[in-house]
C-alpha positions as CSV (number, residue, x, y, z in Angstrom):
1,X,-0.4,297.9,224.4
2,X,1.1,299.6,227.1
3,X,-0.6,300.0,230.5
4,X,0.7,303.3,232.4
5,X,1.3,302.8,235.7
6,X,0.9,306.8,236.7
7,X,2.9,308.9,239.7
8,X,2.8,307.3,243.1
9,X,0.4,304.2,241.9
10,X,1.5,300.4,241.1
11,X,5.7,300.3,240.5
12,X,5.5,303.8,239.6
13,X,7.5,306.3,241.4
14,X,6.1,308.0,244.5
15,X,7.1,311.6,244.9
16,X,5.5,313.8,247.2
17,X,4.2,316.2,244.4
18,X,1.7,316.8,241.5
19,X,-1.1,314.7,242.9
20,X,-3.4,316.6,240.7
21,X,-5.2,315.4,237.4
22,X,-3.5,318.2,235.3
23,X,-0.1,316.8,236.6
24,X,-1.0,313.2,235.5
25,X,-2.5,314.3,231.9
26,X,1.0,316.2,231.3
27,X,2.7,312.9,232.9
28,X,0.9,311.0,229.9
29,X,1.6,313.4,227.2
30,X,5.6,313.2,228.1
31,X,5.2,309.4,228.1
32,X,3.7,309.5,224.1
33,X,6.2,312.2,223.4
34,X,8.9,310.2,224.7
35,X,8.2,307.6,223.2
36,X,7.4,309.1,219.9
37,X,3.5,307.7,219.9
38,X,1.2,309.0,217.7
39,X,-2.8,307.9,216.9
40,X,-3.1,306.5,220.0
41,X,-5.9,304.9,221.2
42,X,-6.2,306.3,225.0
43,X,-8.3,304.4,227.3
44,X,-9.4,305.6,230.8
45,X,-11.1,304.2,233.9
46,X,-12.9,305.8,236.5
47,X,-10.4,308.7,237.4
48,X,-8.3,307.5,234.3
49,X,-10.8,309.5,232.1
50,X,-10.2,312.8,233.9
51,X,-6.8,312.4,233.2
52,X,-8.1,312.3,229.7
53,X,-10.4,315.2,229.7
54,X,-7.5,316.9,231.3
55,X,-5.5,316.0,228.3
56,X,-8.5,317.4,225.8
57,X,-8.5,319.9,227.8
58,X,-4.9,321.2,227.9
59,X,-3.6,319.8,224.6
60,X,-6.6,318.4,222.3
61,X,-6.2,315.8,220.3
62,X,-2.4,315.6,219.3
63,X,-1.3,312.0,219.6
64,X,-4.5,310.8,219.8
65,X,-6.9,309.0,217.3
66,X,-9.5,307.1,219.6
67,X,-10.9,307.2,223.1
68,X,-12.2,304.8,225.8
69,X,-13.7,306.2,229.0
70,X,-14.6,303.4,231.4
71,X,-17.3,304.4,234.2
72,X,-16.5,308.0,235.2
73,X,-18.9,310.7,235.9
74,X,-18.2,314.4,234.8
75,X,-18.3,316.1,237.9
76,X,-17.8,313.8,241.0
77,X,-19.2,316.3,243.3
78,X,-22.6,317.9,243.7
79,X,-23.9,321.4,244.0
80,X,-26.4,321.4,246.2
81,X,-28.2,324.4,244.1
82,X,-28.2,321.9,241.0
83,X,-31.7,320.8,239.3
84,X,-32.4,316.8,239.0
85,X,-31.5,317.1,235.5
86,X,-28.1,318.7,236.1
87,X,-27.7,316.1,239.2
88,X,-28.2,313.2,236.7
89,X,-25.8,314.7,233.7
90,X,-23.2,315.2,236.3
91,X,-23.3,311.3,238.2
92,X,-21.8,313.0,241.4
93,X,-21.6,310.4,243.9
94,X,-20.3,313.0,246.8
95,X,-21.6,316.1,248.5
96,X,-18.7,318.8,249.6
97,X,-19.0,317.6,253.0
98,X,-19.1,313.9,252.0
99,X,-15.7,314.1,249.6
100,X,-14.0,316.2,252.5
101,X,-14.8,313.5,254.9
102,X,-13.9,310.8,252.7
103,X,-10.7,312.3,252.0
104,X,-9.7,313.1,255.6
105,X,-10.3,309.5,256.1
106,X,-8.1,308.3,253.7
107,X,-5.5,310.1,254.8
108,X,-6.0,309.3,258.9
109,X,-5.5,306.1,260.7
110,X,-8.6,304.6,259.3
111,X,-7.1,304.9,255.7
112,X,-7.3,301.0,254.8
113,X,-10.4,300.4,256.1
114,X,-11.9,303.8,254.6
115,X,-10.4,302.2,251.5
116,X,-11.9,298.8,252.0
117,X,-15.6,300.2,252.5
118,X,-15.0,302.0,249.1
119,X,-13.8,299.1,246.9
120,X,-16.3,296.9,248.6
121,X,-19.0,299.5,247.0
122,X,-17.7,299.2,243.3
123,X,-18.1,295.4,242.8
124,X,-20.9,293.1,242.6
125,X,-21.9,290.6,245.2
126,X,-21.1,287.5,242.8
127,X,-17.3,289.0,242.5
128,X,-15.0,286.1,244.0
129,X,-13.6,287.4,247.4
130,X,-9.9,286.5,246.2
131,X,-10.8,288.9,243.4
132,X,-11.7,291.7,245.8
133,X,-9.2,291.6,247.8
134,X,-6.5,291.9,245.1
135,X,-7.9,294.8,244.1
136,X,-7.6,296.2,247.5
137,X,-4.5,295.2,248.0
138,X,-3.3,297.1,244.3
139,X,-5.3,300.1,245.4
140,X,-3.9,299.8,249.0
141,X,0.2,300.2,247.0
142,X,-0.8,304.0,246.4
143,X,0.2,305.6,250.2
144,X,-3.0,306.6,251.6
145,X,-2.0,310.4,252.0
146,X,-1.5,310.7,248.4
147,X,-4.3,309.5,247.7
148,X,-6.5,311.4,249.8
149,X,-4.8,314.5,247.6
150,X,-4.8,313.5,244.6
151,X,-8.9,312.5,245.4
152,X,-9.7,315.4,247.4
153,X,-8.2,317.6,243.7
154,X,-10.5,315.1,241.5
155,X,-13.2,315.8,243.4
156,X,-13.1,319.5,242.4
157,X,-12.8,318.8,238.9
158,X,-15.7,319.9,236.0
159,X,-15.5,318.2,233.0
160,X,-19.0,318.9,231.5
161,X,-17.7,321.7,229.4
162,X,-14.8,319.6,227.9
163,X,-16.7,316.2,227.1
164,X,-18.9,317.9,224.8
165,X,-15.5,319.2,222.7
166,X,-14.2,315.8,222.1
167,X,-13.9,315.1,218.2
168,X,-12.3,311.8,217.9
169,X,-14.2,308.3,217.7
170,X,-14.7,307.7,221.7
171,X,-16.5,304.6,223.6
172,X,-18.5,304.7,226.6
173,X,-18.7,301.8,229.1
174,X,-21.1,301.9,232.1
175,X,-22.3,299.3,234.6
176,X,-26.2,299.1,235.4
177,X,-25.6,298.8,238.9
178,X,-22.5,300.8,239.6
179,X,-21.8,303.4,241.9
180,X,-21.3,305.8,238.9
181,X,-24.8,306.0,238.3
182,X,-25.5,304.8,234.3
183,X,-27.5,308.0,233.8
184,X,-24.2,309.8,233.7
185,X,-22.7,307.6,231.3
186,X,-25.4,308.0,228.7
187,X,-24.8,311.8,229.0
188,X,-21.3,311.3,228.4
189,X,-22.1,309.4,225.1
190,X,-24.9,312.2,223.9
191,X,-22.5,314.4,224.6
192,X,-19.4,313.2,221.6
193,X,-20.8,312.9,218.4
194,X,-20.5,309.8,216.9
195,X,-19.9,307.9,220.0
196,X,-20.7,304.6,221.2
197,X,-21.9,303.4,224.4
198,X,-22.0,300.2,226.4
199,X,-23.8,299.6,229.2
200,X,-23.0,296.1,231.5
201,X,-26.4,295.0,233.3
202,X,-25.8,293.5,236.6
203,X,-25.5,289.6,235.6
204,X,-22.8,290.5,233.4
205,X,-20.4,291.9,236.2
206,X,-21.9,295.9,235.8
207,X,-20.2,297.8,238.5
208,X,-17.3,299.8,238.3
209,X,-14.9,296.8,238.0
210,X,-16.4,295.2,234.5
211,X,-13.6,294.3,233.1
212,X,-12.2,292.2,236.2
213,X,-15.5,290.9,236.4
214,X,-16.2,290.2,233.1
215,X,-13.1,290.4,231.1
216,X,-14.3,288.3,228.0
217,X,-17.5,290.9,227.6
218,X,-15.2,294.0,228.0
219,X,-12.3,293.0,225.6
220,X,-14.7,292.3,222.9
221,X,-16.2,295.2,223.0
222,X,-13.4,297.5,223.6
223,X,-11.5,295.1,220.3
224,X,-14.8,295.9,218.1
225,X,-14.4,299.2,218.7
226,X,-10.4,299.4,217.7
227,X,-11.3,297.7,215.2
């Protein structure tokens, strides 16, 4: 297994470019190309699985064999001229105004506590404090300007013409209760034929963080699906 730490996150390299998903699905691709993998099994959380519809997008399925997209709606933004039905498919969890503001706040003097009222949305009240705050504190490594770029370019991204495309086995996990509304998942899951979805209720840590919250759940089901 090897977890990716990508540009400007964890003990990664922080340049002051290609804050953009495109940048970090090509970033991926040169890592399984240097490395000479092939049948991967790809798996993405939250913006991890744009990177990976970036990837579909730009260079389909070579390298691949399986995916796992972990809570991640296809478009995070909404158009205000969309119908209910399109508002559900798409999960958007900002309006234009809201993901500018959000963004500008990241980037200002407020950035860590802009960053604190976010995390403090994608967990569930049982989630142990200590737990919390590490996440913070390994979101917080990521220098807030970059961030607030590399959001404000996810935030612009439409995926709901590339998720339909996707041709290898792929599982869906959702949390009942997390910010990415669950609708969103399940129309991720219609969407890829043959693919399986799983949905965490709230006792059993569903928010965006399941698999901090509730490792033993998520690693069985993500192992069942390798197989």
């Amino acid at each position: 297994m090897i977890a990716l730490d990508q540009r400007g996150h964890g003990e990664s390299e922080k340049p002051t470019f290609g804050y953009k998903i495109a940048r970090l699905a090509k970033d991926v691709r040169d890592l399984l190309a240097a490395l000479d993998l092939r049948d991967v099994a790809l798996l993405g959380h939250s913006m991890g699985c744009s990177v990976i519809w970036s990837y579909w997008e730009l260079f389909g399925p070579d390298r691949l064999a399986k995916l796992v997209l972990v809570d991640e709606p296809p478009f995070l933004t909404a158009n205000p001229a969309w119908s209910p039905a399109e508002l559900e498919a798409a999960g958007a969890i900002f309006t234009p105004e809201s993901a500018v503001a959000t963004c500008n706040a990241l980037a200002g003097p407020d950035g860590e506590a802009t960053t604190r009222g976010f995390i403090g949305g994608m967990v569930t009240a049982a989630i142990d404090p200590d737990v919390k705050e590490w996440i913070i504190q390994r979101n917080l490594r990521m220098a807030r300007q970059d961030a607030a770029t590399l959001l404000y370019n996810h935030c612009g991204q439409d995926w709901r013409d590339v998720i339909p495309r996707i041709t290898i086995p792929t599982l869906v996990i959702g949390g009942r209760v997390s910010l990415v509304p669950w609708q969103s998942q399940v129309w991720v899951h219609e969407q890829i034929a043959g693919s399986q979805l799983a949905i965490f209720e709230e006792a059993e840590g569903g928010q965006h963080f399941m698999f901090i919250e509730n490792p033993a759940k998520f690693n069985q089901v993500v192992a069942d699906f390798l197989g």
